[in-house]
C-alpha positions in Angstrom: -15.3 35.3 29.3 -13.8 32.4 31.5 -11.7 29.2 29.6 -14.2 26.5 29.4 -16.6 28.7 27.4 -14.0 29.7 25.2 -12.6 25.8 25.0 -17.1 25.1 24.6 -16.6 27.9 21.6 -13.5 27.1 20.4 -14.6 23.2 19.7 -18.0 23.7 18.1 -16.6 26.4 16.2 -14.2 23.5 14.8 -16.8 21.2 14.2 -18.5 23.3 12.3 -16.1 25.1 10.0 -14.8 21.1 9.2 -18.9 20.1 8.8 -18.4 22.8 6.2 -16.1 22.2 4.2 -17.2 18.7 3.9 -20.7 20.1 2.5 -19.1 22.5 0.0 -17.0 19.6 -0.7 -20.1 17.3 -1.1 -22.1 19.8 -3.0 -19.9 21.5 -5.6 -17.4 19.1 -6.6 -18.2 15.3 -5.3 -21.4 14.5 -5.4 -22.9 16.4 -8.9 -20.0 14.5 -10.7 -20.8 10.6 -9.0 -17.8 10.8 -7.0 -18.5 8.6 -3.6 -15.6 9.1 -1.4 -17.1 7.6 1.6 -18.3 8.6 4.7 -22.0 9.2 5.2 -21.9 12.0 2.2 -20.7 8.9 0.1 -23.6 6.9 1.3 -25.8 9.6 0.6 -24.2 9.7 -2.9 -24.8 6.0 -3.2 -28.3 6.0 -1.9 -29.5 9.1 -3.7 -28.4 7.2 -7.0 -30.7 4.6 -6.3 -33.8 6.5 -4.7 -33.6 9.8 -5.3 -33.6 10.7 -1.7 -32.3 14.5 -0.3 -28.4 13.7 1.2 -28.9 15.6 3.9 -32.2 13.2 5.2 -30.1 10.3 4.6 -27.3 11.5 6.5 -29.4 12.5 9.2 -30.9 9.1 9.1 -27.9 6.9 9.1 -26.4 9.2 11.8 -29.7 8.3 14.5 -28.6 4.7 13.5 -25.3 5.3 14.7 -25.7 7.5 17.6 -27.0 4.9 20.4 -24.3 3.1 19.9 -22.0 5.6 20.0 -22.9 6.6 23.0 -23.5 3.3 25.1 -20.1 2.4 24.3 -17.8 5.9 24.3 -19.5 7.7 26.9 -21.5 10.4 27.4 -19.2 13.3 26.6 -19.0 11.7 23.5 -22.3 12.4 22.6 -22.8 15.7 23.2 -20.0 16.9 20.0 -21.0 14.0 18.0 -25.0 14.7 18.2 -23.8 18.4 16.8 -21.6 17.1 14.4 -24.4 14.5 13.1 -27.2 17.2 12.9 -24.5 20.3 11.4 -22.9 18.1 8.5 -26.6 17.0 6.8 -28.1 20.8 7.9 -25.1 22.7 6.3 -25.6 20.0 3.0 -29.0 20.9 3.6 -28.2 24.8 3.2 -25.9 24.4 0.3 -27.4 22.1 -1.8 -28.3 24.8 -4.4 -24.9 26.2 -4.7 -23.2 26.1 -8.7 -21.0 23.0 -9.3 -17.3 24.4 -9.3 -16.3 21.8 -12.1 -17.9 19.1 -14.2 -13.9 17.1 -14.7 -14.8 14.3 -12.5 -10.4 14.4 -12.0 -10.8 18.0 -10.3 -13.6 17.4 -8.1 -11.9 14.2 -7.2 -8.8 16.3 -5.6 -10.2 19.3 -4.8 -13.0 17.6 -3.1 -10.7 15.5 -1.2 -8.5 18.2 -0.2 -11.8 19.8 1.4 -13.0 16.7 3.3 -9.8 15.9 4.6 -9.1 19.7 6.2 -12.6 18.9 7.4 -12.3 16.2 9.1 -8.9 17.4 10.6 -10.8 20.0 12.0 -13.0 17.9 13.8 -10.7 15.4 14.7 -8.7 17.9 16.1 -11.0 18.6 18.9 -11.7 14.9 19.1 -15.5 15.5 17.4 -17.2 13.7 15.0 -19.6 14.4 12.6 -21.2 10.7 13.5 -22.4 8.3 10.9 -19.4 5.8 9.7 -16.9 8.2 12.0 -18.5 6.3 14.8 -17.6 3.1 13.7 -14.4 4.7 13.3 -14.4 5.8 16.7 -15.4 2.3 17.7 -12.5 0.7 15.5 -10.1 3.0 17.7 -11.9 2.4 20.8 -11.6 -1.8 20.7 -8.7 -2.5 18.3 -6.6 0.8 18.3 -6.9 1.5 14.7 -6.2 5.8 14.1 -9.1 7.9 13.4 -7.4 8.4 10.1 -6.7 5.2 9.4 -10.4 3.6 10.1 -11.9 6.6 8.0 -9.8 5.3 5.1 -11.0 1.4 5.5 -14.5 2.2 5.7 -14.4 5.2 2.6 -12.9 2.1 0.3 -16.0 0.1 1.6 -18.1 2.9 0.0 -15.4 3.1 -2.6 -15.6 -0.1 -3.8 -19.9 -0.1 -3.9 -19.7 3.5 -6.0 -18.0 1.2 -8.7 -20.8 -1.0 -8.4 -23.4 2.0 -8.8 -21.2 4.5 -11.1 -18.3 2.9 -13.1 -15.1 1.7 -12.2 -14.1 5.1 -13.8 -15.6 6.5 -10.9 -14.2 4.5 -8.4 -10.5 5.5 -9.5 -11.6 9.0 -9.2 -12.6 8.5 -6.1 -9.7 6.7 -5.0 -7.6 10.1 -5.9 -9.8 12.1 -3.8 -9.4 9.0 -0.8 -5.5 10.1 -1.2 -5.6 14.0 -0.9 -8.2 13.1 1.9 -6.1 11.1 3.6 -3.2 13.5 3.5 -4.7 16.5 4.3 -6.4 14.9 7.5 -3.3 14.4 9.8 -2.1 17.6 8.5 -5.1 19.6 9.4 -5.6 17.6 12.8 -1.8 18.2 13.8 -1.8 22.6 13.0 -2.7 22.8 16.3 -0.6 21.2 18.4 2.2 23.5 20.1 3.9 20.7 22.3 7.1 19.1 21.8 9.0 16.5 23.8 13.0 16.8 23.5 15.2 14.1 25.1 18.6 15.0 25.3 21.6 13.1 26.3 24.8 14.7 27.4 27.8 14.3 29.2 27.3 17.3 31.0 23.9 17.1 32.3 24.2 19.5 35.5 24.9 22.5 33.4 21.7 21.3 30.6 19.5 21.0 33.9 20.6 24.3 35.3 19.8 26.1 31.5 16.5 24.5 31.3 15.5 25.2 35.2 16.3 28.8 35.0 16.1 30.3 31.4 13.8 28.1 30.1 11.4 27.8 33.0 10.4 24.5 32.4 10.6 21.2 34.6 12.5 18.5 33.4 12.6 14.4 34.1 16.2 12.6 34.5 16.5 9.0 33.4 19.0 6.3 34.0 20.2 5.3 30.3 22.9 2.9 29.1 24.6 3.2 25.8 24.5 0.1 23.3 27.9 0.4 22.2 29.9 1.8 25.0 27.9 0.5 27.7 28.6 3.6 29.4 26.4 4.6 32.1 24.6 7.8 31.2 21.7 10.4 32.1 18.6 11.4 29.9 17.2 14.8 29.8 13.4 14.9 29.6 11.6 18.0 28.6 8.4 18.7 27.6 7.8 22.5 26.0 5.7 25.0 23.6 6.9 24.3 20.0 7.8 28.3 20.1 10.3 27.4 22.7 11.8 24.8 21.0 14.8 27.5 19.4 15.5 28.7 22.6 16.3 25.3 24.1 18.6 24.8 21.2 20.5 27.9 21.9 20.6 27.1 25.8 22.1 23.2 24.6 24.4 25.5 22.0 26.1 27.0 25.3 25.7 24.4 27.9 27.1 21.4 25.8 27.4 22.0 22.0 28.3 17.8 21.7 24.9 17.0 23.7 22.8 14.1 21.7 19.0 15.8 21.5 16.2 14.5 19.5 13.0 16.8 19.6 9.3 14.9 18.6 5.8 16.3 18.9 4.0 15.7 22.0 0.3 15.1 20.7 -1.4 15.7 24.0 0.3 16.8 27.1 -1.5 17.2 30.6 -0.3 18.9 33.8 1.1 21.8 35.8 1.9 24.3 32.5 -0.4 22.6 29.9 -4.1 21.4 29.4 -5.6 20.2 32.6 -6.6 17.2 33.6 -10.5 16.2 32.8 -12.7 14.4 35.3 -14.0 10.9 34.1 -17.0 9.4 34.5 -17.5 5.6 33.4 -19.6 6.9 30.1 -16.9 9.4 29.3 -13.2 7.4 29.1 -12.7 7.7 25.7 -13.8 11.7 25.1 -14.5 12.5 20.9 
């Protein structure tokens, strides 16, 4: 099976294990206790309240809304993961609607189904999808004024937040705001399991012997910058490297032997492109920013 079917496989399969564990999340703990975290299943909450309408037809519905503009302004690639993502999340609420309620303590659905929504949408995020609706504006938020994904899921799900109070109690709302926490915690956590890269700069007053370590036991290119120090105003080189996070030991044992008084600091690389790692992706004018 050759790589971009497996990366095809590999993403939907993400968007669809996060599109359900937002559903279960929905379905057994949020929704049957009032709890409208936000997002379109917190609309659907809302809306349901006051009409009596199935979730999953809402969600559908606000997601067509949604979807035309998504797509005029982040490009066409955008559209195909995010038209999957909008038809999977209200299908798979669709599917288990009937399912038992877990708990009736509005507290423990509150966590638990926050814990579920955010591993969710790390998930999804993590393959840069979207299961549309309000994640589109999101998108768009990121897109024009650089907010995080994380970030403008949060501002809009207190939007919601704050009109659950309205329709539930204020009770509610605090509930809600628990589950908004664990959500917000657990998506950066679930988004960033997959990222092997890390970036190490490393400054040393032997940087021949570093270079030779990394060029021939570690296999791995490396950058040399011109640096200064603040204090000394010595002049002085930096050490670039970008490698796989299971490498990451045995640069530390090659910096151990090649100079034990070398000045390293090692950071995650959240995407990394070129010869060794992902390749580059041809754009097109609809597909700059890729969800």
């Amino acid at each position: 099976m050759d790589r971009p079917l497996l990366n095809k496989l590999y993403t939907y399969g993400c968007i669809t294990l996060g599109s359900l564990l937002i559903a279960l999340s929905f379905n057994l703990l949020q929704n049957p206790n009032g709890i409208a975290t936000g997002g379109v299943p917190g609309l659907s909450t809302l809306v349901e309240h006051y009409t009596g309408w199935a979730p999953a037809w809402i969600g559908w519905s606000i997601n067509l809304l949604l979807l035309g503009a998504g797509w005029l302004t982040l490009g066409g690639s955008f559209a195909g993961r995010t038209v999957f993502g909008s038809f999977i999340l209200p299908l798979l609420i669709q599917v288990t609607d009937d399912l038992p309620t877990l708990t009736h303590n509005p507290l423990l659905a509150s966590i638990y189904g926050g814990i579920g929504t955010g591993l969710g949408l790390g998930l999804i995020f993590r393959v840069k999808g979207s299961t549309g609706g309000l994640t589109i504006v999101a998108l768009l938020l990121q897109r024009f004024f650089g907010v995080t994904l994380a970030n403008g899921v949060i501002a809009l799900d207190l939007a919601i937040l704050a009109a659950g109070a309205a329709a539930f109690s204020p009770e509610h709302a605090l509930y809600a705001a628990a589950g908004l926490f664990f959500s917000r915690k657990l998506i950066p956590i679930s988004q960033g399991l997959h990222n092997r890269n890390r970036f190490a700069m490393i400054i040393s007053r032997h940087p021949e012997k570093v270079r030779s370590a990394v060029l021939e036991h570690l296999d791995r290119g490396l950058t040399e910058l011109s640096g200064k120090g603040g204090y000394s105003g010595l002049e002085q080189n930096v050490l670039m490297v970008v490698l796989l996070r299971s490498e990451v030991n045995k640069l530390k044992r090659l910096l151990a032997q090649a100079d034990p008084e070398a000045f390293v600091m090692i950071g995650d690389a959240e995407e990394v492109m070129g010869d060794g790692f992902d390749r580059f992706e041809a754009a097109t004018p609809r597909s700059i920013v890729r969800v």
